[in-house]
C-alpha positions as CSV (number, residue, x, y, z in Angstrom):
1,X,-34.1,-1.7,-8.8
2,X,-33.4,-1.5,-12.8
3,X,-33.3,1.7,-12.5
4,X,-30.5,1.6,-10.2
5,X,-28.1,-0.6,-11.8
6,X,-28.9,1.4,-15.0
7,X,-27.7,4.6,-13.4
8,X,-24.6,2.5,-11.5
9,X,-23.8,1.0,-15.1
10,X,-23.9,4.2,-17.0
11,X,-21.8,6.1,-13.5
12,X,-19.2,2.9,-14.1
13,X,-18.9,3.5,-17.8
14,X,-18.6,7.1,-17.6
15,X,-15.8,6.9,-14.8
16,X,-13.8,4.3,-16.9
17,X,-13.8,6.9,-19.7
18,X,-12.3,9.5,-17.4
19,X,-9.7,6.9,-16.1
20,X,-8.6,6.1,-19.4
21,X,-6.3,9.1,-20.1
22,X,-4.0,9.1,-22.9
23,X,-0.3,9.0,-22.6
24,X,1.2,11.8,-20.5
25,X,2.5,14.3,-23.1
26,X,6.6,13.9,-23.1
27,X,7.5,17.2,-21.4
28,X,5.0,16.6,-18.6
29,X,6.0,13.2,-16.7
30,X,7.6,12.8,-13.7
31,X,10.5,10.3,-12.3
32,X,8.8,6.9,-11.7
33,X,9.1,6.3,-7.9
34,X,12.0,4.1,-7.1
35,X,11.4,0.2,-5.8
36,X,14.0,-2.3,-5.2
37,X,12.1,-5.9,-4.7
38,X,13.5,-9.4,-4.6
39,X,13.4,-11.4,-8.2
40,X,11.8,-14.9,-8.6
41,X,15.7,-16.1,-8.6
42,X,16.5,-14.2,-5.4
43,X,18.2,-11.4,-6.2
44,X,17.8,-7.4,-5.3
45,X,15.7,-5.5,-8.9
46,X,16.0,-2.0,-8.8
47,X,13.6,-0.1,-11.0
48,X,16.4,2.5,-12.0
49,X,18.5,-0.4,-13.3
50,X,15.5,-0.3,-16.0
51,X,16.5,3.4,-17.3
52,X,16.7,3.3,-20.8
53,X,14.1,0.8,-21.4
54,X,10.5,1.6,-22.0
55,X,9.0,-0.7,-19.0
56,X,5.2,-2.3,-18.6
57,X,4.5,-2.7,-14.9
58,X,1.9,-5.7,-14.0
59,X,0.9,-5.1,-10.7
60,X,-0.7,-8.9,-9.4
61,X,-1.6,-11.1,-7.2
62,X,-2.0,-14.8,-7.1
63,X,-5.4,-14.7,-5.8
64,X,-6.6,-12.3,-8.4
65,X,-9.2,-13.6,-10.7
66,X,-9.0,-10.7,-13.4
67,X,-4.9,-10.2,-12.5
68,X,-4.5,-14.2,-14.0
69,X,-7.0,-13.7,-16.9
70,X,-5.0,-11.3,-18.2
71,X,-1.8,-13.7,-18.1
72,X,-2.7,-15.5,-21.3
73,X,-2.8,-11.2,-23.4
74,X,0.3,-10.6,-20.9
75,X,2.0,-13.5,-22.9
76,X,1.4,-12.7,-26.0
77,X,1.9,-8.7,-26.0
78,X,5.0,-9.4,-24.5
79,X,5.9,-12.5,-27.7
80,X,5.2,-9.7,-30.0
81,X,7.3,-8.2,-32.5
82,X,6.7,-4.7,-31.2
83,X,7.3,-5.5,-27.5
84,X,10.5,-7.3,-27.9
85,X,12.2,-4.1,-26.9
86,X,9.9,-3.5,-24.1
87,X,10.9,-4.8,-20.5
88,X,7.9,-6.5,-18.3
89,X,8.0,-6.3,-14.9
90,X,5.4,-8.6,-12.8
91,X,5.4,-7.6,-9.1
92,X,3.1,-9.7,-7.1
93,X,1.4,-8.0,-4.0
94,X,1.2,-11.5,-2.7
95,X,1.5,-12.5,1.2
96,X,3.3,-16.0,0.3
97,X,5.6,-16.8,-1.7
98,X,5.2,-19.9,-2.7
99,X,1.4,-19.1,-4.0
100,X,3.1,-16.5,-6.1
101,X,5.8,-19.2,-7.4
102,X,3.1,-21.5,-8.3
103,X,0.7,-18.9,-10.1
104,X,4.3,-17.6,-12.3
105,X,4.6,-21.3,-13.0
106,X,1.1,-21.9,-13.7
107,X,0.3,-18.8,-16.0
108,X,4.1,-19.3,-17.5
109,X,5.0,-15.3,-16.5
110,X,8.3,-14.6,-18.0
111,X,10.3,-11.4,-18.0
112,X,11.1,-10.1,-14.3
113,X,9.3,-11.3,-11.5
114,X,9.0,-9.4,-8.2
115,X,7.5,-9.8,-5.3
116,X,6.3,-7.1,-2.4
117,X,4.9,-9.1,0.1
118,X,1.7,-7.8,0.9
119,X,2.7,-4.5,-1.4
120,X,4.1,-3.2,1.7
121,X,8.0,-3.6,1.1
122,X,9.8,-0.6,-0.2
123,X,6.9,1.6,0.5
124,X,5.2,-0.1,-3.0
125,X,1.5,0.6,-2.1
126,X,2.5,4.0,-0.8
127,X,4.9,5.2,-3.7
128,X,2.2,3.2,-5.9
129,X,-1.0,4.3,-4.4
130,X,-2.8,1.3,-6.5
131,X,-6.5,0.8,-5.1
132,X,-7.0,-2.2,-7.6
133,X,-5.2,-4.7,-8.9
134,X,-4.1,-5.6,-11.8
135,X,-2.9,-2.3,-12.2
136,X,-0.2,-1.8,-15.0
137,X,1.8,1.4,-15.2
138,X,3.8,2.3,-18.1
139,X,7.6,4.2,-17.5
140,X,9.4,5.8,-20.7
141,X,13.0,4.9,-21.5
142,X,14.1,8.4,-19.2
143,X,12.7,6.5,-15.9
144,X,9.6,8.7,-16.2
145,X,5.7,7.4,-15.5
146,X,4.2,7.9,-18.8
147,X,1.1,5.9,-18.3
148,X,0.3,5.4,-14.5
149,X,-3.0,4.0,-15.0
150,X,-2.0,1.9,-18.7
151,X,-4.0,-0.3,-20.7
152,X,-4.2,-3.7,-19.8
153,X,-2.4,-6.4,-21.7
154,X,-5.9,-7.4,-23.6
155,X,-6.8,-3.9,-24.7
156,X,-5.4,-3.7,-28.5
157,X,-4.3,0.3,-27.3
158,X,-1.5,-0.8,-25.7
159,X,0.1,-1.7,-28.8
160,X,0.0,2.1,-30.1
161,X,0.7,3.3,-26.6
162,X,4.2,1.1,-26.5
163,X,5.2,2.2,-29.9
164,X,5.0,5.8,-28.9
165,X,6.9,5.1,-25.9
166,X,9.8,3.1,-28.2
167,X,9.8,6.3,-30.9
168,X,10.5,8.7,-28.5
């Protein structure tokens, strides 16, 4: 049995390192697929209303343990210097709204907050094809995925990662 997990272990930490590609190299991205979600306040958030902005997608959940641990990193990547010119975008895969009010409330989320109920509006989990969650994606200032599988808010990389995106 020790055997086993020794072999899943190193299988896990060799498939991270393959999933942890670098950013995709300017010339090579393609357009971000397009969403348009309802806002926290109600209203209609288009992603192409983002072009020109380099933009950190959270993809969440409520009921996600690792989703809300990252919260507290979210919060302060995005109270840094370097992300001030960075837009955050939360979209919640959640099937009620009112436990994804709560948990923005509760964790203090700020910046835009969208929901997909279920990830199903729009097409989300089709155009998004995300298997886990969180998920965080990363789009250059052109509207182009430059990240699809980014560093989480906890991982110090994202730092350098943003402030290639915000140099281009």
């Amino acid at each position: 049995m020790r055997k086993v997990l020794v072999l899943l272990f190193m299988f896990l930490a060799c498939y991270q390192s393959v999933l942890a590609q670098k950013i995709i190299e300017k010339g090579k991205r393609k357009p971000a697929p397009e969403f348009t979600l309802r806002s926290l306040e109600g209203s209609k958030v288009s992603l192409s209303q983002l072009k020109g902005k380099v933009v950190y997608i959270d993809f969440w959940a409520s009921w996600c343990g690792p989703c809300l641990a990252e919260m507290p990193s979210s919060k302060k990547l995005r109270e840094s210097a370097l992300a001030k010119e960075v837009t955050f975008v939360y979209v919640s895969i959640d099937s009620r709204e009112d436990k994804w009010k709560n948990a923005i409330n509760a964790k203090d989320v700020k910046g835009i907050n969208l929901i997909s109920l279920n990830g199903n509006e729009d097409g989300l989990g089709d155009k998004y094809d995300f298997p886990y969650i969180p998920r965080y994606v990363l789009i250059d200032k052109k509207g182009n995925i430059a990240d699809f599988d980014a560093k989480r808010p906890s991982d110090k990389g994202i730092e350098k990662d943003l402030q290639t995106l915000l140099t281009e």
